[in-house]
Structures are given as structure tokens and as C-alpha cells.
Biopython code that builds the backbone (N, CA, C, O; Angstrom):
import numpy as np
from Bio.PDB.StructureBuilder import StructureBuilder

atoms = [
    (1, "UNK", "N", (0.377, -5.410, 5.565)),
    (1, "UNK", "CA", (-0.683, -5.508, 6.549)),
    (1, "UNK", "C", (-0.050, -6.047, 7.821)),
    (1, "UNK", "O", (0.491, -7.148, 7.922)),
    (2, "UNK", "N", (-0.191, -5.086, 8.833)),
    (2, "UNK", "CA", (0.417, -5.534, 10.129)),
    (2, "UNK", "C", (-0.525, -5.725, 11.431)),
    (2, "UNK", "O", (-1.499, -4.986, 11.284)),
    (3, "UNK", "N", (-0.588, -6.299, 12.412)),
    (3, "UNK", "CA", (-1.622, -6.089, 13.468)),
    (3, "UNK", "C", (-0.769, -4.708, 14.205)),
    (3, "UNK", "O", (0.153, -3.955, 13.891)),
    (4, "UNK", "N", (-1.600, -4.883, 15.240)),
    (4, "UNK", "CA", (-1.663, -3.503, 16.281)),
    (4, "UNK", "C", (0.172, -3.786, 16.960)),
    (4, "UNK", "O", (0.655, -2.748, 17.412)),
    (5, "UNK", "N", (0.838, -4.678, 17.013)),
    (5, "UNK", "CA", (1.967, -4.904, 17.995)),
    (5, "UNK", "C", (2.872, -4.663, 16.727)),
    (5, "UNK", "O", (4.066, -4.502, 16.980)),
    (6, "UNK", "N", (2.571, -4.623, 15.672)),
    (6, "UNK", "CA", (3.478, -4.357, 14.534)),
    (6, "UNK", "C", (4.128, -5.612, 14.145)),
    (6, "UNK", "O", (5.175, -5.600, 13.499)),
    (7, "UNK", "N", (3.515, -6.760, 14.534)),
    (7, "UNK", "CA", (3.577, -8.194, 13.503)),
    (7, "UNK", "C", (3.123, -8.453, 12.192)),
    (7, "UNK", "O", (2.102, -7.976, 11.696)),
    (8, "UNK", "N", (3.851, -9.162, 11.693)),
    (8, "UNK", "CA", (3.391, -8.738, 10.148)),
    (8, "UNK", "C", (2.335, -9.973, 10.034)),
    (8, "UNK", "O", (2.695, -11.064, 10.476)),
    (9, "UNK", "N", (0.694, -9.797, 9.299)),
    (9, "UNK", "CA", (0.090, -10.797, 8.777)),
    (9, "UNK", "C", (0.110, -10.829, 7.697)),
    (9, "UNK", "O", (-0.360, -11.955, 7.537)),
    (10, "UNK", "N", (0.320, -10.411, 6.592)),
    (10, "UNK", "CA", (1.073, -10.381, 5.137)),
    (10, "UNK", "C", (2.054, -9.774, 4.501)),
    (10, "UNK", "O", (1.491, -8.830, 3.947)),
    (11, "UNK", "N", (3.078, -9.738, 4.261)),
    (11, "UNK", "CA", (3.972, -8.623, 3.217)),
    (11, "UNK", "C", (4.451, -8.980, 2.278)),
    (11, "UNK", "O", (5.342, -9.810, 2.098)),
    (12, "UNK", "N", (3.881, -8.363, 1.594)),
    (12, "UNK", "CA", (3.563, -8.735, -0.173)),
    (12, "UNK", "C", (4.793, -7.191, -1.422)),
    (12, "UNK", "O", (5.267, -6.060, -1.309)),
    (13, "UNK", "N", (4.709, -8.087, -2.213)),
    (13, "UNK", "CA", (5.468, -6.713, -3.253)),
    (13, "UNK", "C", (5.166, -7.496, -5.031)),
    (13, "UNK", "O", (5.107, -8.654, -5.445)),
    (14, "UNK", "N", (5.050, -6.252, -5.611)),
    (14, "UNK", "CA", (4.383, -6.418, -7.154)),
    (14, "UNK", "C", (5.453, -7.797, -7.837)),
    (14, "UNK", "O", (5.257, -8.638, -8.714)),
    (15, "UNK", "N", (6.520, -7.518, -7.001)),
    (15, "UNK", "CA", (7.444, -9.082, -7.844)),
    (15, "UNK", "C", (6.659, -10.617, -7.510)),
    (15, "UNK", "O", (6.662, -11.636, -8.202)),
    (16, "UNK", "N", (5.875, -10.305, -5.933)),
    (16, "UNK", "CA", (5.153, -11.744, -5.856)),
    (16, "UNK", "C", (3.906, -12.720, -7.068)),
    (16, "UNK", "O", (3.548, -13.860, -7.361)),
    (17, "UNK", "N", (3.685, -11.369, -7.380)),
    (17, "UNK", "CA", (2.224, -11.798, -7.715)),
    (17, "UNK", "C", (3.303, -11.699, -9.210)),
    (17, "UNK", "O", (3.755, -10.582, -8.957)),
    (18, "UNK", "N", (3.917, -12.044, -10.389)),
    (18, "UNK", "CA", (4.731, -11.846, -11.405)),
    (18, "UNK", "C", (4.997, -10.868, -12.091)),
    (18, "UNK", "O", (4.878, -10.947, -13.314)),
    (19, "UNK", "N", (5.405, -9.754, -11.509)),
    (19, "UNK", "CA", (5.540, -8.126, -11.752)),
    (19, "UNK", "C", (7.108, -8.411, -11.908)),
    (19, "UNK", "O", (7.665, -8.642, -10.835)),
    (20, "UNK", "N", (8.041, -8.439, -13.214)),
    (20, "UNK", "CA", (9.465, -8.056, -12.810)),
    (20, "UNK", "C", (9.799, -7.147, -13.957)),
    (20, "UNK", "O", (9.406, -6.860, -15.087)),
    (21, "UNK", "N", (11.222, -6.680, -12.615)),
    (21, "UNK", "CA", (11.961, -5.528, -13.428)),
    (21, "UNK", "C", (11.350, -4.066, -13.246)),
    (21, "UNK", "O", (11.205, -3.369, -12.241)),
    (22, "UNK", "N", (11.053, -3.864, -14.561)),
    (22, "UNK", "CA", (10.622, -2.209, -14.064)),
    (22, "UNK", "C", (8.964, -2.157, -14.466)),
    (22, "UNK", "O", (8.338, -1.102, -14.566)),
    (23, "UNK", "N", (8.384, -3.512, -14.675)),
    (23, "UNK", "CA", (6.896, -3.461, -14.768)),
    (23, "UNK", "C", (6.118, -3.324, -13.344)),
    (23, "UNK", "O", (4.903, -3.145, -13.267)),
    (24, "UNK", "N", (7.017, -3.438, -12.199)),
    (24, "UNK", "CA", (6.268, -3.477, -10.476)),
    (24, "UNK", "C", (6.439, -2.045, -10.364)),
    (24, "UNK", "O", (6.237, -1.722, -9.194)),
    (25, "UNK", "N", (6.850, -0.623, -11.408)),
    (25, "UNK", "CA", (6.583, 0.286, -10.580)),
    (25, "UNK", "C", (5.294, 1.062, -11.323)),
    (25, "UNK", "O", (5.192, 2.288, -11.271)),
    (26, "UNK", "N", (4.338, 0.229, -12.008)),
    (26, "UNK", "CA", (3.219, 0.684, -12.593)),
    (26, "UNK", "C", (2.236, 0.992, -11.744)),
    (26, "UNK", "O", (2.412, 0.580, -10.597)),
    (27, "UNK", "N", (1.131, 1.663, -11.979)),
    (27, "UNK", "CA", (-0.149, 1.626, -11.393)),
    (27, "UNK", "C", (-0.943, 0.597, -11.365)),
    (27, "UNK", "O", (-1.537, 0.306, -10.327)),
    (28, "UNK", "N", (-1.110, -0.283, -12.763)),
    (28, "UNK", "CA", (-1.206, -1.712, -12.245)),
    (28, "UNK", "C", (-1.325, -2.838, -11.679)),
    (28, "UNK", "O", (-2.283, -3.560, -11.404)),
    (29, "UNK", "N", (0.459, -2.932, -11.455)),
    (29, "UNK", "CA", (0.908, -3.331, -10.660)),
    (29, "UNK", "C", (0.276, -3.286, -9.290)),
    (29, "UNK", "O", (-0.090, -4.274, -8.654)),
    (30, "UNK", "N", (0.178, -1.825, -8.848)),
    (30, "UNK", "CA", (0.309, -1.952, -7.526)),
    (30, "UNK", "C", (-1.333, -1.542, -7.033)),
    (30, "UNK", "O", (-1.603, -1.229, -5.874)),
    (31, "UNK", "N", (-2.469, -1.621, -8.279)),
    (31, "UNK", "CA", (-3.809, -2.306, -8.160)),
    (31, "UNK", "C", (-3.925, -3.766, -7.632)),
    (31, "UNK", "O", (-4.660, -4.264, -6.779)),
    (32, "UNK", "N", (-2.927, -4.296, -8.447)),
    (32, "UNK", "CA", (-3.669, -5.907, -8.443)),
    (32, "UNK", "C", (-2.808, -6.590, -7.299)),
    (32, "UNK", "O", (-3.031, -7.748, -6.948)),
    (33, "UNK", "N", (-1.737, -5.747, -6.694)),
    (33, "UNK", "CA", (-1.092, -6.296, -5.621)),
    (33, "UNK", "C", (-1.619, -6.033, -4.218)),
    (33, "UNK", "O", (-1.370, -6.544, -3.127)),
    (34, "UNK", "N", (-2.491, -4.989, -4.649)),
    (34, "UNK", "CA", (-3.708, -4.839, -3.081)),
    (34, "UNK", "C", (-4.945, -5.514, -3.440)),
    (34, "UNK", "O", (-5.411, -5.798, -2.337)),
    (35, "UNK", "N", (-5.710, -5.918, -4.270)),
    (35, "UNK", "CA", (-6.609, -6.869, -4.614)),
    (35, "UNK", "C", (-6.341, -8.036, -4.547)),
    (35, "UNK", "O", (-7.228, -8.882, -4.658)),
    (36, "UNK", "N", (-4.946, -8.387, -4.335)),
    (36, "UNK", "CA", (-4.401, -10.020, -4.237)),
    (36, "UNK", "C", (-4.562, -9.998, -3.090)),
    (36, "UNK", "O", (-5.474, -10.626, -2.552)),
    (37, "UNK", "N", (-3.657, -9.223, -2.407)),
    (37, "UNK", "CA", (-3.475, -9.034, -0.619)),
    (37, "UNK", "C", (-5.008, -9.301, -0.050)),
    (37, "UNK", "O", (-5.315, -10.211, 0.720)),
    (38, "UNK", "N", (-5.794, -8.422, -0.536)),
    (38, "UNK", "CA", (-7.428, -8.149, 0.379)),
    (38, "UNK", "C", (-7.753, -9.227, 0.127)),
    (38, "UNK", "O", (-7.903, -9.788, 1.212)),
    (39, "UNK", "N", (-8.138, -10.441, -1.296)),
    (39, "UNK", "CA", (-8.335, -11.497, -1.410)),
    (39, "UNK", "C", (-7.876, -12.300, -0.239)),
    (39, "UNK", "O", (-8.528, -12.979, 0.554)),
    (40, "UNK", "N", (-6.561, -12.053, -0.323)),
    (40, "UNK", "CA", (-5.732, -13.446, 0.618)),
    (40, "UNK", "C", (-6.152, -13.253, 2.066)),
    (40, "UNK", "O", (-6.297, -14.167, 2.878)),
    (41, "UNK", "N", (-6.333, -11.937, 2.297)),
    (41, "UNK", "CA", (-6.805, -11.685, 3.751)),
    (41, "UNK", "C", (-8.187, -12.643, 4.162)),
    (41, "UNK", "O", (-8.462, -13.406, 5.089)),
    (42, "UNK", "N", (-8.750, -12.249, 3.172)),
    (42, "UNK", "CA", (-10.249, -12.996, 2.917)),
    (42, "UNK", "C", (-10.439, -14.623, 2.764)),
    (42, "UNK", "O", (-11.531, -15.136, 3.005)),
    (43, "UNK", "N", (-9.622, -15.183, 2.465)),
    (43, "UNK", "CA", (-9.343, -16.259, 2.275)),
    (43, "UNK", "C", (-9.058, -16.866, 3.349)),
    (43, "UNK", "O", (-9.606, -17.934, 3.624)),
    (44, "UNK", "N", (-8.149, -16.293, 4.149)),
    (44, "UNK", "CA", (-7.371, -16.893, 5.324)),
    (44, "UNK", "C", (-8.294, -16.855, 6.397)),
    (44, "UNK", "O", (-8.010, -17.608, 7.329)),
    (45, "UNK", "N", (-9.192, -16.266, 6.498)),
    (45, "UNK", "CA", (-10.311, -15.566, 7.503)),
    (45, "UNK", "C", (-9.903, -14.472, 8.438)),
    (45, "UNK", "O", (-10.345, -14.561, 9.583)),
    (46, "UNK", "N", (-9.250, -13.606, 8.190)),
    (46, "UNK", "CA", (-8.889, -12.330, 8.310)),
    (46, "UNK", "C", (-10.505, -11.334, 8.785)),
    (46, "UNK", "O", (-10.847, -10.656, 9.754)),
    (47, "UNK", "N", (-11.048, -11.694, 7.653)),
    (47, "UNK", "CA", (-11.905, -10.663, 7.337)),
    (47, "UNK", "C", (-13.017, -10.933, 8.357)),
    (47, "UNK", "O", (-13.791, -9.977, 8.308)),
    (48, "UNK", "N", (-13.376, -11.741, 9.166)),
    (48, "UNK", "CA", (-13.978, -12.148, 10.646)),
    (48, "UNK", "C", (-13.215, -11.416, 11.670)),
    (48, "UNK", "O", (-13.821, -10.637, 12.406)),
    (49, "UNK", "N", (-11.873, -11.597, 11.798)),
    (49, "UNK", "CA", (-10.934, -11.154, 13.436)),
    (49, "UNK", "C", (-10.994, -9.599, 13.041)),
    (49, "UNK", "O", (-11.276, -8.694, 13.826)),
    (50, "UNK", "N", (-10.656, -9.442, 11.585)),
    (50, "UNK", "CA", (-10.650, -7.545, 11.697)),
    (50, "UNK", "C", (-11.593, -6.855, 11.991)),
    (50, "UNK", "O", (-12.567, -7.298, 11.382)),
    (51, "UNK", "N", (-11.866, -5.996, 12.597)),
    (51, "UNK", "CA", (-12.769, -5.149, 13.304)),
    (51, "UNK", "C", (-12.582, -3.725, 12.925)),
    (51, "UNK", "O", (-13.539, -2.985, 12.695)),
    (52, "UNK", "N", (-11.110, -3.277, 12.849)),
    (52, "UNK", "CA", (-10.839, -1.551, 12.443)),
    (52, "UNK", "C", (-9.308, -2.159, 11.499)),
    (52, "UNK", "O", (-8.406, -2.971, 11.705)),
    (53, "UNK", "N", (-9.613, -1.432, 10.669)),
    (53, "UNK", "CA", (-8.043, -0.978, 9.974)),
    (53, "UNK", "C", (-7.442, 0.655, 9.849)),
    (53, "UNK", "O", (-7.862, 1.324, 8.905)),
    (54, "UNK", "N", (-6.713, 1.114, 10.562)),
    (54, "UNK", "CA", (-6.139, 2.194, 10.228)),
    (54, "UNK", "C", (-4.672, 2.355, 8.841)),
    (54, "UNK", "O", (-3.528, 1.932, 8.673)),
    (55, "UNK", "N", (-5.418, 3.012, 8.318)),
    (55, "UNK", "CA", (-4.550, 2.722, 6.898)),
    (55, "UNK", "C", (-3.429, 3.799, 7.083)),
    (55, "UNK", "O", (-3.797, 4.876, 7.553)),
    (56, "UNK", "N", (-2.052, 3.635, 6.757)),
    (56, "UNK", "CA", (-0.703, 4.427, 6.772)),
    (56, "UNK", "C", (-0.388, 4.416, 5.790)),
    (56, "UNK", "O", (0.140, 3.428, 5.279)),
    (57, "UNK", "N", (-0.634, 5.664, 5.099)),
    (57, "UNK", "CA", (0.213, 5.877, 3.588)),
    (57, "UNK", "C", (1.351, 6.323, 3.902)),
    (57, "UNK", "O", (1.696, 7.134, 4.761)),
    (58, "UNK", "N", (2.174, 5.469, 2.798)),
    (58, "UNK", "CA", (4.109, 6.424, 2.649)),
    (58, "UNK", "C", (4.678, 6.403, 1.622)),
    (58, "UNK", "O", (4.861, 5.378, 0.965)),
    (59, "UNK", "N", (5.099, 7.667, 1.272)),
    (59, "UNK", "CA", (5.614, 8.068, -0.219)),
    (59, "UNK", "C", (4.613, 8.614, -1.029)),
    (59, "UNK", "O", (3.503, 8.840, -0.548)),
    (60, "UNK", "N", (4.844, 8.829, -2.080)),
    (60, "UNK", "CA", (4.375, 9.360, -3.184)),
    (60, "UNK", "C", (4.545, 8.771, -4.359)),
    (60, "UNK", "O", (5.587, 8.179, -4.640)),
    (61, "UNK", "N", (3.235, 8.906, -5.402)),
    (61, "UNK", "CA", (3.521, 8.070, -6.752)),
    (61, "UNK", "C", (2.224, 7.075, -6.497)),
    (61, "UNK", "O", (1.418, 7.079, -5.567)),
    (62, "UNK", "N", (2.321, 6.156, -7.748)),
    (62, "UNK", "CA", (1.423, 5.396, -8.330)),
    (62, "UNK", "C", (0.826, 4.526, -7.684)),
    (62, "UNK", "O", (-0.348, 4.286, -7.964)),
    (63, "UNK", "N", (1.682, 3.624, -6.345)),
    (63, "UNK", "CA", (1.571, 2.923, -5.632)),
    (63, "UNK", "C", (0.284, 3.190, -4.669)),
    (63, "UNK", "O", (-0.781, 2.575, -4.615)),
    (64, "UNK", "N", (0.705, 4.225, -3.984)),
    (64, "UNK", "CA", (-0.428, 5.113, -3.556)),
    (64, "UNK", "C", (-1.665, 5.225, -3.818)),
    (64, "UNK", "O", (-2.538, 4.902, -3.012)),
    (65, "UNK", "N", (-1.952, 5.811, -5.260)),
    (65, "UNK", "CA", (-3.510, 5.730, -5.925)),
    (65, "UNK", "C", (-3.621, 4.858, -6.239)),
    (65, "UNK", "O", (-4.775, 4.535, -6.521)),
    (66, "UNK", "N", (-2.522, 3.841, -6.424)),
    (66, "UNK", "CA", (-3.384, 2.610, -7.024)),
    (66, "UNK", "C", (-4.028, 2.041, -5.769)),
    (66, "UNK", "O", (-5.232, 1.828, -5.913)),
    (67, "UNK", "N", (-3.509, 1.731, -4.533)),
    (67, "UNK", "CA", (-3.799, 0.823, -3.131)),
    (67, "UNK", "C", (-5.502, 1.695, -3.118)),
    (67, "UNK", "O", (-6.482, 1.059, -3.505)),
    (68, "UNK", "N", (-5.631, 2.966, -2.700)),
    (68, "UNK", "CA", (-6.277, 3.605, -2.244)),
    (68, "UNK", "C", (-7.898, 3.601, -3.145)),
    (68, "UNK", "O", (-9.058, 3.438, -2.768)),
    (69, "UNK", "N", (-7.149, 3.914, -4.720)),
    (69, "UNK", "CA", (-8.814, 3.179, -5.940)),
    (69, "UNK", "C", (-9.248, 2.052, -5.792)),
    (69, "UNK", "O", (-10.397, 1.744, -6.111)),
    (70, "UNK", "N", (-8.187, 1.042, -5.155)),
    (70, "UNK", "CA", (-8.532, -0.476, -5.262)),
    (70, "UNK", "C", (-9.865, -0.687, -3.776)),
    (70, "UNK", "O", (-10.824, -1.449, -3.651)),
    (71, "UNK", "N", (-9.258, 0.451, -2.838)),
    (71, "UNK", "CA", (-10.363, -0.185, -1.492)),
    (71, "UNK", "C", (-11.128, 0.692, -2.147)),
    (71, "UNK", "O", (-11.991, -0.115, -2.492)),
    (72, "UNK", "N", (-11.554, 1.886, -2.667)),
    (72, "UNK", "CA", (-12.634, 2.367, -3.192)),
    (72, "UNK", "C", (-13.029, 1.677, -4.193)),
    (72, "UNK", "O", (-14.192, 1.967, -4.477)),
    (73, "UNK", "N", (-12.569, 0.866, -4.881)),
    (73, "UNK", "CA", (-13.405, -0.148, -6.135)),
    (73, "UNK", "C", (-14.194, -1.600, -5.568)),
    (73, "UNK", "O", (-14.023, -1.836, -4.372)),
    (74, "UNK", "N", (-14.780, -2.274, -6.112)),
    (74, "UNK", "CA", (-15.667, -3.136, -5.831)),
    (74, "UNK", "C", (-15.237, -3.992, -5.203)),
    (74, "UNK", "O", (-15.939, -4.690, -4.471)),
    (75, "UNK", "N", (-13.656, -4.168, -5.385)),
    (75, "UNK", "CA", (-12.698, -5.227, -4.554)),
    (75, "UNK", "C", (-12.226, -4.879, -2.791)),
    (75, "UNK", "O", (-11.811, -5.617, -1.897)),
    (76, "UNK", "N", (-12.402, -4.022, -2.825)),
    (76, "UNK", "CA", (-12.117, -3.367, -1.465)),
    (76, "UNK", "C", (-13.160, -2.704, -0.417)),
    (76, "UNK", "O", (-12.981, -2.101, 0.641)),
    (77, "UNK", "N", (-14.793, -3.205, -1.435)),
    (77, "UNK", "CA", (-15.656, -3.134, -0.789)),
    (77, "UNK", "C", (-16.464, -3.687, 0.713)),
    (77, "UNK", "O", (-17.488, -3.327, 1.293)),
    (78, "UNK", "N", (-15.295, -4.863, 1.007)),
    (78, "UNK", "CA", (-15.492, -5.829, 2.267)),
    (78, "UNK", "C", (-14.851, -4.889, 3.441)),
    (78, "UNK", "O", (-15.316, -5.027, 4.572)),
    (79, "UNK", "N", (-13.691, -3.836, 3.202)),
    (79, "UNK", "CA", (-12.371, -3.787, 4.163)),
    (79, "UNK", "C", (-13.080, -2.393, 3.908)),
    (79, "UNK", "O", (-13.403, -1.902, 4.989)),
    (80, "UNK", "N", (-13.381, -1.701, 2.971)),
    (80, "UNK", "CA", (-13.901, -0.893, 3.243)),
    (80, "UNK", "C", (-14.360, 0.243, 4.691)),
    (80, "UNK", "O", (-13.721, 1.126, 5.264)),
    (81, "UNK", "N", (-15.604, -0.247, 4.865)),
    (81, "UNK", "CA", (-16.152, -0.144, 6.089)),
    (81, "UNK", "C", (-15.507, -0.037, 7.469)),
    (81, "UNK", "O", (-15.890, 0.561, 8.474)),
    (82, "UNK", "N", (-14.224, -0.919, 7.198)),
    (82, "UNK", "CA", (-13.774, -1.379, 8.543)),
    (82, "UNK", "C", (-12.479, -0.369, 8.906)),
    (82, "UNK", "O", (-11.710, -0.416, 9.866)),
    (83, "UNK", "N", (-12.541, 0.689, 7.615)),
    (83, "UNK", "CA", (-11.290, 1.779, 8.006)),
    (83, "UNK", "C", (-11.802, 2.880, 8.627)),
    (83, "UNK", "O", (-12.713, 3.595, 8.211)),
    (84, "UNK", "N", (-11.067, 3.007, 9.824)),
    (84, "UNK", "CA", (-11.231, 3.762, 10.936)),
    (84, "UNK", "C", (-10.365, 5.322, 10.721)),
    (84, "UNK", "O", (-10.807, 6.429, 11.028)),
    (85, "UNK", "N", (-9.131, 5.038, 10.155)),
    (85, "UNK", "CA", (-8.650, 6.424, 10.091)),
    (85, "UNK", "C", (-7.485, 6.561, 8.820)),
    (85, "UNK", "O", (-6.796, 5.550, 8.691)),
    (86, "UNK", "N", (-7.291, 7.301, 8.198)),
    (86, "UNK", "CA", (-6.147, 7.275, 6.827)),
    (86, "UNK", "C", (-5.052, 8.316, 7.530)),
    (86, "UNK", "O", (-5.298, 9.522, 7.553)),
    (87, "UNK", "N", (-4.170, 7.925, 7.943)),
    (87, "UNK", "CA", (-2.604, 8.740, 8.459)),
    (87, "UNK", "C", (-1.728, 8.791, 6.594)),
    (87, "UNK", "O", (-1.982, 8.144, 5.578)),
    (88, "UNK", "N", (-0.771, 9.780, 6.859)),
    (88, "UNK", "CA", (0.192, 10.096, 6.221)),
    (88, "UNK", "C", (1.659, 10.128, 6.797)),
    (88, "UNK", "O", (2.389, 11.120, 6.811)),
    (89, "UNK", "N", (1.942, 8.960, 7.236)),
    (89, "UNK", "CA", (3.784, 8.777, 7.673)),
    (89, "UNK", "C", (4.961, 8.850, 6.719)),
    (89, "UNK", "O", (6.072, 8.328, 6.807)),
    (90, "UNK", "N", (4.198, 9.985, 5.364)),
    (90, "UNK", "CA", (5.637, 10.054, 4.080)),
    (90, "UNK", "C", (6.668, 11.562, 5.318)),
    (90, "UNK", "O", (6.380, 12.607, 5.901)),
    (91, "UNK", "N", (8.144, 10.487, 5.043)),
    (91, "UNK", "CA", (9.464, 11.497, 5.249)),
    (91, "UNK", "C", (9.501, 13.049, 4.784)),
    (91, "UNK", "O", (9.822, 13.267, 3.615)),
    (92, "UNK", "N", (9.382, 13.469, 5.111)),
    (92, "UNK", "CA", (9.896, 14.945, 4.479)),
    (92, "UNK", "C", (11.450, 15.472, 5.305)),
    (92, "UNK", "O", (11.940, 15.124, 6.379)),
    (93, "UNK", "N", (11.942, 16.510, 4.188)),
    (93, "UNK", "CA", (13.059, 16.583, 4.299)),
    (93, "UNK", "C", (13.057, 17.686, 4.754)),
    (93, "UNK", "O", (12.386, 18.459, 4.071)),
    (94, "UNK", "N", (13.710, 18.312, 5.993)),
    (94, "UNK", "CA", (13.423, 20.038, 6.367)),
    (94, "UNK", "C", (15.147, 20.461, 6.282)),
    (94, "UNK", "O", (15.980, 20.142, 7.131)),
    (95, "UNK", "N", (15.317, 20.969, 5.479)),
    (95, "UNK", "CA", (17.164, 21.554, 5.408)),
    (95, "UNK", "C", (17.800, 19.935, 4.870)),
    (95, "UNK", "O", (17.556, 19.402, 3.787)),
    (96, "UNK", "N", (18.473, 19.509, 5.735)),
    (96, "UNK", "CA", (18.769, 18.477, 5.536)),
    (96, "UNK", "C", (20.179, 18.743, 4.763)),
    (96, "UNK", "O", (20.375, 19.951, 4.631)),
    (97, "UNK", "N", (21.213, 17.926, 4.218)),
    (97, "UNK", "CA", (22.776, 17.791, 3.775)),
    (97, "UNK", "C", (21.892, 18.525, 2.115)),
    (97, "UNK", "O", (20.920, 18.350, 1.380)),
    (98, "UNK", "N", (23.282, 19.516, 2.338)),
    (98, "UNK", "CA", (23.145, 20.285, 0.547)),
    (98, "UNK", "C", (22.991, 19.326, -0.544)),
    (98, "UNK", "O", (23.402, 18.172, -0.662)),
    (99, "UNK", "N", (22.397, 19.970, -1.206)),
    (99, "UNK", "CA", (21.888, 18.803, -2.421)),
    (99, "UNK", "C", (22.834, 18.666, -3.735)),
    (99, "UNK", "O", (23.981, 19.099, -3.630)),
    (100, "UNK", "N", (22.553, 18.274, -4.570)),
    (100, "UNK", "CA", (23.786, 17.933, -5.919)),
    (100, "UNK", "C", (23.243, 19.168, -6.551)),
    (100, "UNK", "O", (22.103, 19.633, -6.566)),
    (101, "UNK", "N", (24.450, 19.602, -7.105)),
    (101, "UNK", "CA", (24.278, 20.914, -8.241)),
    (101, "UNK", "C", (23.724, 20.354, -9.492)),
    (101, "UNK", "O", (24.113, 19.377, -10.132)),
    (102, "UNK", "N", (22.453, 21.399, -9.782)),
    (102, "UNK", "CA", (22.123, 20.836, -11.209)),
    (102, "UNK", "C", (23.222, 20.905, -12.562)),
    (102, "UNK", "O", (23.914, 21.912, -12.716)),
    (103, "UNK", "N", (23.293, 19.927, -13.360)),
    (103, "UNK", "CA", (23.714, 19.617, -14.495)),
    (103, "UNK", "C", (23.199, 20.885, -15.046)),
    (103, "UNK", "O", (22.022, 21.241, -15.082)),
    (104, "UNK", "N", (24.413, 21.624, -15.541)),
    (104, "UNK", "CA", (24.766, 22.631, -16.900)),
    (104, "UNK", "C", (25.201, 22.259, -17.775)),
    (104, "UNK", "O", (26.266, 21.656, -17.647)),
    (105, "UNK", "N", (24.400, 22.477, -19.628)),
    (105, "UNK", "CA", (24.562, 21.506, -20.320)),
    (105, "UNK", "C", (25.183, 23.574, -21.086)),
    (105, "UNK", "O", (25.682, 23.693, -22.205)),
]
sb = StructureBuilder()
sb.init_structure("model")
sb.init_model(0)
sb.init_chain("A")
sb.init_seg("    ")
for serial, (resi, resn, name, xyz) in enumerate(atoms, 1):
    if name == "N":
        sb.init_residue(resn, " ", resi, " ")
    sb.init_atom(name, np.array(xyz, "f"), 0.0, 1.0, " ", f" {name:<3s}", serial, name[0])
structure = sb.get_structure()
């Protein structure tokens, strides 16, 4: 979660909240690490100064649906409202350096 100048007001990852090893790349995981975040926002009084959130997804995978079910579930019902627009800033690769030859078994 960043403001508009690209300062950070939280940055969080599934190892904070006690996710280790290869349990932080669950769906889970990365539910209860945006339900912690929106909490803490809420806590801090965040949830008064915010007015719009424009949400930036990047990448692909679990992380993703999980962030995105969590503001559609009952927990993300406050921040909800206050999203103004959903962008997609995932990399894509156009040509780019030749790739590895597949393994012939």
C-alpha cells in the first residue's frame, strides 16, 4: 500500500504475519496477508484519510485471487467502496533473449 507520490504506508509479505519457507506461496497465505494489511490500515486510521484506492495488480498466480476475494469478502468490505479503478502492470515478454531448449528425455 503506497500513497499517490509512491511512499510506502505499509509493506507487508506472507513471512510477516508467520508464513515460512514454501507455506507464503499459498492462497492462504496471501488471504490473510491482505486481511492483516486492511486491518492494520484500519487500525492506524487510514481508513478516515483514504478517499480513492486505485488497485495495481502484478503477476500471476494465487497471490492475486487471494488479495482480490479478500476485498470482495466481508473483510474488505470497508476499502471496498473506496476503489476507484483495478489496472494490470504484469510484465509481458514480446521476443525477448531465446529461451532454454526443452529437456529430451
Amino acid at each position: 500500500m503506497s500513497k499517490p507520490d509512491r511512499g510506502a504506508i505499509v509493506s507487508m509479505s506472507c513471512g510477516n504475519i508467520g508464513f515460512k519457507k514454501s507455506r507464503r506461496k499459498h492462497f492462504d497465505a496471501a488471504y490473510q496477508l491482505t486481511a492483516y494489511v486492511l486491518e492494520r490500515l484500519r487500525f492506524a486510521g487510514w481508513d478516515k484519510k483514504i478517499n480513492r484506492i486505485e488497485l495495481v495488480l502484478r503477476g500471476f498466480g494465487q497471490g492475486r485471487d487471494a488479495g482480490v476475494k479478500c476485498l470482495m469478502s466481508p473483510e474488505g468490505a470497508m476499502w471496498r467502496q473506496k476503489v476507484v479503478r483495478v489496472a494490470d502492470s504484469t510484465r509481458l515478454k514480446f521476443g525477448g533473449s531465446r529461451s532454454k531448449n526443452p529437456r529430451r528425455l
